[in-house]
TORKOL-4160 file (C-alpha; in steps of 0.2 Angstrom, whole numbers, padded with zeros to 4 digits, m for minus):
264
<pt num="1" X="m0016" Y="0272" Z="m0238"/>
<pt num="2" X="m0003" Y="0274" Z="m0224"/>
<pt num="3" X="m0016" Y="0276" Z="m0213"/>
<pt num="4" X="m0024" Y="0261" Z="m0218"/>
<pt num="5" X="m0008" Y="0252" Z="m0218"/>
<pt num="6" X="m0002" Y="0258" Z="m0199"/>
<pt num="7" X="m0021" Y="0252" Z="m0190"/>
<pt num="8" X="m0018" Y="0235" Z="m0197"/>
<pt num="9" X="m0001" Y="0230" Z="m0194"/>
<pt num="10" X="m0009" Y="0240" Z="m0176"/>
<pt num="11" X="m0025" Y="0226" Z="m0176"/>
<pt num="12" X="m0010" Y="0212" Z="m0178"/>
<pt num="13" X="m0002" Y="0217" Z="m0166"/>
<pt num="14" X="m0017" Y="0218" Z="m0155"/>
<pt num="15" X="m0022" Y="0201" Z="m0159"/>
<pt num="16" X="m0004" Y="0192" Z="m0158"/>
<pt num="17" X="m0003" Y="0198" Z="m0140"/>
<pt num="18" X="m0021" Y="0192" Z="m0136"/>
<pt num="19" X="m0015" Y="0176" Z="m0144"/>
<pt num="20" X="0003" Y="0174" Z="m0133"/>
<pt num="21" X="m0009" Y="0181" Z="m0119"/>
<pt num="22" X="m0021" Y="0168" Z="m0119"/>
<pt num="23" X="m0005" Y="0155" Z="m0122"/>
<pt num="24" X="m0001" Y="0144" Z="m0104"/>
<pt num="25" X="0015" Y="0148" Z="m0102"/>
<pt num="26" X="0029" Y="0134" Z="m0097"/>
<pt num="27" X="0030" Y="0139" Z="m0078"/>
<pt num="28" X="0011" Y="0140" Z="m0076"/>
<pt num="29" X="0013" Y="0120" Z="m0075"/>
<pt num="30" X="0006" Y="0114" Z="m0059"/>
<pt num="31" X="0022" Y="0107" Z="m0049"/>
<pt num="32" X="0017" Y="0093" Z="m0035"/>
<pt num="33" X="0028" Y="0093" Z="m0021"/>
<pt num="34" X="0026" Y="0074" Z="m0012"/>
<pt num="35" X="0029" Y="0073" Z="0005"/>
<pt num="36" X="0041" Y="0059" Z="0012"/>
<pt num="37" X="0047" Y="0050" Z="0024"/>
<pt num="38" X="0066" Y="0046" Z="0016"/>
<pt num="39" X="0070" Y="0034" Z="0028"/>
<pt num="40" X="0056" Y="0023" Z="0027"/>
<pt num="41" X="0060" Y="0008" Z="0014"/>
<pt num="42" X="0050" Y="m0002" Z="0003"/>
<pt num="43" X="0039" Y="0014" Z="0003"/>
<pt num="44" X="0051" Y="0030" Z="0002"/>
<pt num="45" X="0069" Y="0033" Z="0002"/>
<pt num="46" X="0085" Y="0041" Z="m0006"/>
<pt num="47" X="0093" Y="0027" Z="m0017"/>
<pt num="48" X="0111" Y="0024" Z="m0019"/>
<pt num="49" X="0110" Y="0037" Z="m0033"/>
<pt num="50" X="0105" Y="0049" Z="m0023"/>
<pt num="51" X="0086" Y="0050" Z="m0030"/>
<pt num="52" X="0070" Y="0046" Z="m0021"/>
<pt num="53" X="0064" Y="0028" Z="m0025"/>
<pt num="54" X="0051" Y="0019" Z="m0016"/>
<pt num="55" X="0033" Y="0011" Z="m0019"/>
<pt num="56" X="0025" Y="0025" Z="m0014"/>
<pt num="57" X="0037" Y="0037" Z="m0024"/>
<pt num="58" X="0034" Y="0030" Z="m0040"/>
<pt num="59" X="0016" Y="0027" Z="m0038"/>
<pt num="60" X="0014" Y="0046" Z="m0036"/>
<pt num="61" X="0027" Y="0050" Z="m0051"/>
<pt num="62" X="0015" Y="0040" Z="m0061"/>
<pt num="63" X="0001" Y="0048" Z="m0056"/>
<pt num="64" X="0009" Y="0065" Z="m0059"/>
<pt num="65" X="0015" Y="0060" Z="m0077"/>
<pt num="66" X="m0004" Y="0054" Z="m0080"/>
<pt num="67" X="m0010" Y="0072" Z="m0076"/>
<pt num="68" X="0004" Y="0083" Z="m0085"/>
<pt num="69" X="0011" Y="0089" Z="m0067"/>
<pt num="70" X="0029" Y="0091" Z="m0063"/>
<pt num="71" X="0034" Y="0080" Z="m0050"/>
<pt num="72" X="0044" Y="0084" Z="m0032"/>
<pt num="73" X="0050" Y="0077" Z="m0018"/>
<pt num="74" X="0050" Y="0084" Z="0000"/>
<pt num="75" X="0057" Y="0075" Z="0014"/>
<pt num="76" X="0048" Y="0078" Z="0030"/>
<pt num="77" X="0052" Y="0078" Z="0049"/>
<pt num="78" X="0041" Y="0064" Z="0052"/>
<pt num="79" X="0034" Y="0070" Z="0070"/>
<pt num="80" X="0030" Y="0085" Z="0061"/>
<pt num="81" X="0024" Y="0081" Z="0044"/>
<pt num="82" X="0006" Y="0088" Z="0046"/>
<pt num="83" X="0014" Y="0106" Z="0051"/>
<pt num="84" X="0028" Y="0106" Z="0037"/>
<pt num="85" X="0012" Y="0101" Z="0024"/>
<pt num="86" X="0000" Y="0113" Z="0036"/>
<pt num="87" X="0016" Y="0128" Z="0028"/>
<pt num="88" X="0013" Y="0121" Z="0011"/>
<pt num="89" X="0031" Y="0115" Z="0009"/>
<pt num="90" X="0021" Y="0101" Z="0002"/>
<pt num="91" X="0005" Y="0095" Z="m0005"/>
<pt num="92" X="0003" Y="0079" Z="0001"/>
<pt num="93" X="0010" Y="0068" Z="0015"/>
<pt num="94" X="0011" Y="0051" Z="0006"/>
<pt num="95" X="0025" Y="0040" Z="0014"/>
<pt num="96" X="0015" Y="0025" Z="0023"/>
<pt num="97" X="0006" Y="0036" Z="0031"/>
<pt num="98" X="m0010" Y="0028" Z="0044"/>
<pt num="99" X="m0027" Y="0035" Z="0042"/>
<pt num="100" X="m0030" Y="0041" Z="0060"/>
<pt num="101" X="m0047" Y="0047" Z="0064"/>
<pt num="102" X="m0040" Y="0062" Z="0072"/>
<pt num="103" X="m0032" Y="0068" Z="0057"/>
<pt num="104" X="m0051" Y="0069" Z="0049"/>
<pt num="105" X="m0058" Y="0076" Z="0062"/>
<pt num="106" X="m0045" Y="0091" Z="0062"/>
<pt num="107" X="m0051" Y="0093" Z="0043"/>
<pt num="108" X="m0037" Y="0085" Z="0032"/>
<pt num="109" X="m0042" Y="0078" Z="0017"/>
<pt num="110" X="m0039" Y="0058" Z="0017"/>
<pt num="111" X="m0038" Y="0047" Z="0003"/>
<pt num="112" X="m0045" Y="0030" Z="0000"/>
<pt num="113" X="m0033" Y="0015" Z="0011"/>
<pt num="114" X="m0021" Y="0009" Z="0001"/>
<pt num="115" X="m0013" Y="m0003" Z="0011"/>
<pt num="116" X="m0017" Y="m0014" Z="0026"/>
<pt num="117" X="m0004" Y="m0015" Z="0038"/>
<pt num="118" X="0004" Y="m0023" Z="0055"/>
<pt num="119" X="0014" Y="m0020" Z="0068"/>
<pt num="120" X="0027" Y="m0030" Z="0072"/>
<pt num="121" X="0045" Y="m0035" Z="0085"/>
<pt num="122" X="0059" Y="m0035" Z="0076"/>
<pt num="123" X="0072" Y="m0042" Z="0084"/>
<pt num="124" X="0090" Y="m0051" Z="0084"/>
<pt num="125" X="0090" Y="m0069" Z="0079"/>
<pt num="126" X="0097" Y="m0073" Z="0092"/>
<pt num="127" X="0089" Y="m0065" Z="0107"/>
<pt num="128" X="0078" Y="m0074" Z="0119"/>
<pt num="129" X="0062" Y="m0065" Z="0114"/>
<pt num="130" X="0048" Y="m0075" Z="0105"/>
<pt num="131" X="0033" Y="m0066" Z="0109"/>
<pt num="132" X="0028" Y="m0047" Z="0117"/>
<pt num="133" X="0025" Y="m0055" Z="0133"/>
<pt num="134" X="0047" Y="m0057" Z="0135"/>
<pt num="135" X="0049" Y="m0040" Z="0132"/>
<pt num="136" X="0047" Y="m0037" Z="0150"/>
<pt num="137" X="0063" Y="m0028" Z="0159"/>
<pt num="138" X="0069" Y="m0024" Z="0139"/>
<pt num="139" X="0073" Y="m0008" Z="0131"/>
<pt num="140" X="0063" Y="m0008" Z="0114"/>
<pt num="141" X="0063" Y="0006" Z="0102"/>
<pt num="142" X="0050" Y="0014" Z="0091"/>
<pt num="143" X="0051" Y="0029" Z="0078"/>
<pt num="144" X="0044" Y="0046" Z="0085"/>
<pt num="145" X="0027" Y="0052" Z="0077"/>
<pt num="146" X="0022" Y="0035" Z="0071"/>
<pt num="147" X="0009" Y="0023" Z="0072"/>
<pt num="148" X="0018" Y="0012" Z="0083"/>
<pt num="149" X="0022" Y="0025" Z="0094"/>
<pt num="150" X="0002" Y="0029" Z="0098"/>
<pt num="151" X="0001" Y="0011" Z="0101"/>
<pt num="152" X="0011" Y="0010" Z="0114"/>
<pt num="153" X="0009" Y="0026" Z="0122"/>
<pt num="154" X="m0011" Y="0025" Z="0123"/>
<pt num="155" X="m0017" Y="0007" Z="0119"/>
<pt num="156" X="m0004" Y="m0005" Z="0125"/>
<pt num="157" X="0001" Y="0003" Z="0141"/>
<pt num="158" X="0000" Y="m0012" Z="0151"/>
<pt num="159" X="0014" Y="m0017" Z="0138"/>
<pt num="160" X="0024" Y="m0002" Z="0138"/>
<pt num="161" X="0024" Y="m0003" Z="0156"/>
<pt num="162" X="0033" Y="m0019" Z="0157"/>
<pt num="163" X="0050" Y="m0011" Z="0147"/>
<pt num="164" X="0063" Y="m0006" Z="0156"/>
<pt num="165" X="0063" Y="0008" Z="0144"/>
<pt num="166" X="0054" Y="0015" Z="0130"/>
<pt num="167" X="0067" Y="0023" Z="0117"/>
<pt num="168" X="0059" Y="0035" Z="0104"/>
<pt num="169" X="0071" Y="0040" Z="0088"/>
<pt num="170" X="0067" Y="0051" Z="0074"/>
<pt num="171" X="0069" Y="0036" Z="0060"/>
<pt num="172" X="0068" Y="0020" Z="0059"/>
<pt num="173" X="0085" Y="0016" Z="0052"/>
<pt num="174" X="0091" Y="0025" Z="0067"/>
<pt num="175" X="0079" Y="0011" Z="0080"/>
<pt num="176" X="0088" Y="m0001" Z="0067"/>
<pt num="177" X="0107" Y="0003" Z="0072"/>
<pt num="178" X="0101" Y="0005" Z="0091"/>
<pt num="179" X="0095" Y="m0015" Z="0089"/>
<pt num="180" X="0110" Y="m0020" Z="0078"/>
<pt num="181" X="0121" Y="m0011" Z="0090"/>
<pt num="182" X="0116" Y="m0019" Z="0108"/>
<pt num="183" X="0109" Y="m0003" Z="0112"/>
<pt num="184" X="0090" Y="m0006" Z="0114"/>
<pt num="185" X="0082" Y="m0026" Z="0113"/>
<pt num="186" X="0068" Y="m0023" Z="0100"/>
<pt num="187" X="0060" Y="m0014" Z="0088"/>
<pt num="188" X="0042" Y="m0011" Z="0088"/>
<pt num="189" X="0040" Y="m0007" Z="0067"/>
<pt num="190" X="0029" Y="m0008" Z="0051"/>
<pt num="191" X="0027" Y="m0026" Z="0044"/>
<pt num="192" X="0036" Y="m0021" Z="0028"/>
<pt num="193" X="0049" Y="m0009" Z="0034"/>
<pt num="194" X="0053" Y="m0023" Z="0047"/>
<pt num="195" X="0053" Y="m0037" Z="0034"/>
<pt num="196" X="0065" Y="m0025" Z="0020"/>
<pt num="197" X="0078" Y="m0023" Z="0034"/>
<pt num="198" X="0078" Y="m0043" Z="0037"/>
<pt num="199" X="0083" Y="m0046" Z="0019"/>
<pt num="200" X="0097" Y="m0034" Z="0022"/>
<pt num="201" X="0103" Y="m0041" Z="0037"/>
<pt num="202" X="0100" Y="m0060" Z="0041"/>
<pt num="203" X="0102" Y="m0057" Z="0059"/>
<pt num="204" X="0088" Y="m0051" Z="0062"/>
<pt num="205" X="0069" Y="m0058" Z="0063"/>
<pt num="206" X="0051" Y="m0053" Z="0064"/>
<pt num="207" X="0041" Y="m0061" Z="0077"/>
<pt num="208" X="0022" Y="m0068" Z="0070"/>
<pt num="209" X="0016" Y="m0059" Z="0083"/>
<pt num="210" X="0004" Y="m0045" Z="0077"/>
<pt num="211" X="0002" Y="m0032" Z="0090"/>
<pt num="212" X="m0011" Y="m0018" Z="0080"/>
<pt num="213" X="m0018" Y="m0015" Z="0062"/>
<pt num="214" X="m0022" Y="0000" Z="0052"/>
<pt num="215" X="m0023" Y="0004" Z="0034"/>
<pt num="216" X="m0011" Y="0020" Z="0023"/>
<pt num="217" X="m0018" Y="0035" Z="0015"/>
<pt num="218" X="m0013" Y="0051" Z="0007"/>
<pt num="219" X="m0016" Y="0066" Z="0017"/>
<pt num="220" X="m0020" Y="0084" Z="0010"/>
<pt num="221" X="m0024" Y="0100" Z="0020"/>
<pt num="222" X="m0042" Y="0105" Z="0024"/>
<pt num="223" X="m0048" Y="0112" Z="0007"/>
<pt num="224" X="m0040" Y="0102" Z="m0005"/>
<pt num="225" X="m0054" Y="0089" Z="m0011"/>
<pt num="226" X="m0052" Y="0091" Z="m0029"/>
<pt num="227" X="m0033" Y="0088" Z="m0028"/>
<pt num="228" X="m0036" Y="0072" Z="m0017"/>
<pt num="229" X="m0047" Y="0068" Z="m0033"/>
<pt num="230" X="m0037" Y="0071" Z="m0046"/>
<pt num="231" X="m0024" Y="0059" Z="m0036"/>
<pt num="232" X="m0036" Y="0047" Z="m0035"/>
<pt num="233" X="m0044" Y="0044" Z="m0050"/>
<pt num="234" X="m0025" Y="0044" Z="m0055"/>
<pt num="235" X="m0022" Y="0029" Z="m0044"/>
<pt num="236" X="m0037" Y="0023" Z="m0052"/>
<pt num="237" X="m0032" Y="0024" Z="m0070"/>
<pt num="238" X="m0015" Y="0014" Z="m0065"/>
<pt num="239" X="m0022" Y="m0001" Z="m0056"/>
<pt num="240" X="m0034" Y="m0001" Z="m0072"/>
<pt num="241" X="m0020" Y="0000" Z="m0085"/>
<pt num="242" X="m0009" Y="m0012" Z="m0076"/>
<pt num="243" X="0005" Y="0001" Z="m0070"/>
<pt num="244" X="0001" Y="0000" Z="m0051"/>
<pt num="245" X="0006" Y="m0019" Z="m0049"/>
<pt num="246" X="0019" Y="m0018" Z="m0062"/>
<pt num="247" X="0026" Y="m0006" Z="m0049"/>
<pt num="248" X="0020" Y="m0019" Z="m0034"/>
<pt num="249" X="0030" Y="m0033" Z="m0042"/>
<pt num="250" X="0047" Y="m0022" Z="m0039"/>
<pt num="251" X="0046" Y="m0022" Z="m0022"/>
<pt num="252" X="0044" Y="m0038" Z="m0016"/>
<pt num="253" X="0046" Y="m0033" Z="0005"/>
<pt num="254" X="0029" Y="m0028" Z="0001"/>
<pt num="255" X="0014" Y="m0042" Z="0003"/>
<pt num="256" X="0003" Y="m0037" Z="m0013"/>
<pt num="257" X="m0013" Y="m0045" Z="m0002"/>
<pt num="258" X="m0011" Y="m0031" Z="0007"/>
<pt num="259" X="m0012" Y="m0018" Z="m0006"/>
<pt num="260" X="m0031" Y="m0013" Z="m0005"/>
<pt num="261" X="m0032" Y="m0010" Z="m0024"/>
<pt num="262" X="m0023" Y="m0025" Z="m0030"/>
<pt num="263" X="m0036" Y="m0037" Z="m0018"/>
<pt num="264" X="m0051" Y="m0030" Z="m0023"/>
């Protein structure tokens, strides 16, 4: 009887550790870490509280609440965002981010556009430049590693040639304080970046003039198709369920015609 007694209390122990064994355990949840530019309003910043807020942000939180992940937030050296995602010290770099062609051909994995995009001028109010062709003998500023810096270095040359000098800075808050402190004549910016730091600070204008196009997309590294998915039919759900534009209407620096999913 003892025996008997000893090889079942032996079988439950067996089958309770099979069953804590086969039991996900708290830290096995997937953790997505976002990568961001946190200077880089409507889209991504640190708030006054101290937390990351932005467009992007929350659309990603969303996402990340709809598929049961944990949700961080990395902030990136912008020039070298695909390096810092390249170590893994995120998963993603989705922070108004253009869809280059080179960055698909070096294997990153791209999601759909999200939003279409211009470049712009911003400059005083009061300064004497209406257009890009008064821009000659200036010193205009742009942020290293973006879009607008390509622009002018490899497709508006004949431009860039006309400034008296080009100045690069490693934000665009920090090409803001060089224009609202004398230090350089322009800004050459994102469209809703530029048109956020206007409501802030009425001495400042966008020109009309558009000077390039392109369109926002999440990036992943090479190998990571089914994570791009799973963001993406994420998105998906969210412009179907309403969230996405009840997360639009908050940021209103952002022209929601130029939110791919929302003009569909």
């Amino acid at each position: 009887m003892k025996r008997l007694i000893a090889i079942t209390l032996a079988l439950v122990m067996v089958l309770a550790f099979a069953a804590c064994g086969n039991k996900p355990a708290a830290d096995d949840k997937k953790t997505f870490t976002m990568g961001i530019d946190a200077e880089y309003p409507p889209f991504s910043y640190l708030g006054d509280d101290g937390e990351y807020a932005g467009f992007d942000v929350e659309v990603c939180k969303a996402c990340c609440d709809l598929l049961g992940w944990d949700f961080e937030v990395f902030g990136v050296n912008w020039d070298e965002k695909l390096v810092q995602l390249d170590a893994k010290e995120c998963d993603c770099v989705w922070s108004g981010m253009t869809i280059l062609d080179s960055m698909k051909d070096a294997g990153y994995v791209i999601s759909d556009p999200y939003f279409k995009n211009d470049q712009v001028i911003l400059v005083k109010a009061d300064s004497n430049i209406k257009s890009s062709a008064d821009l000659a003998g200036k010193v205009v500023a742009v942020q290293l590693g973006t879009s607008g810096e390509t622009l002018l270095n490899e497709e508006l040359t004949d431009l860039t040639g006309s400034f008296k000098e080009l100045v690069t800075c490693d934000s665009f808050l920090k090409c803001f304080a060089e224009l609202e402190g004398g230090s350089v004549d322009a800004v050459v910016v994102d469209k809703p970046v530029a048109v956020a730091r206007v409501a802030e600070n009425s001495k400042l204008v966008v020109l009309d003039e558009v000077l390039g196009t392109e369109e926002y997309g999440i990036a992943f590294r090479a190998g990571d198709e089914q994570m791009c998915a799973d963001i993406q039919g994420a998105i998906n759900k969210l412009v179907e369920n309403g969230t996405y534009a009840k997360i639009a209407e908050k940021y209103p620096d952002i022209d929601a015609a130029n939110l791919v999913y929302l003009s569909k």
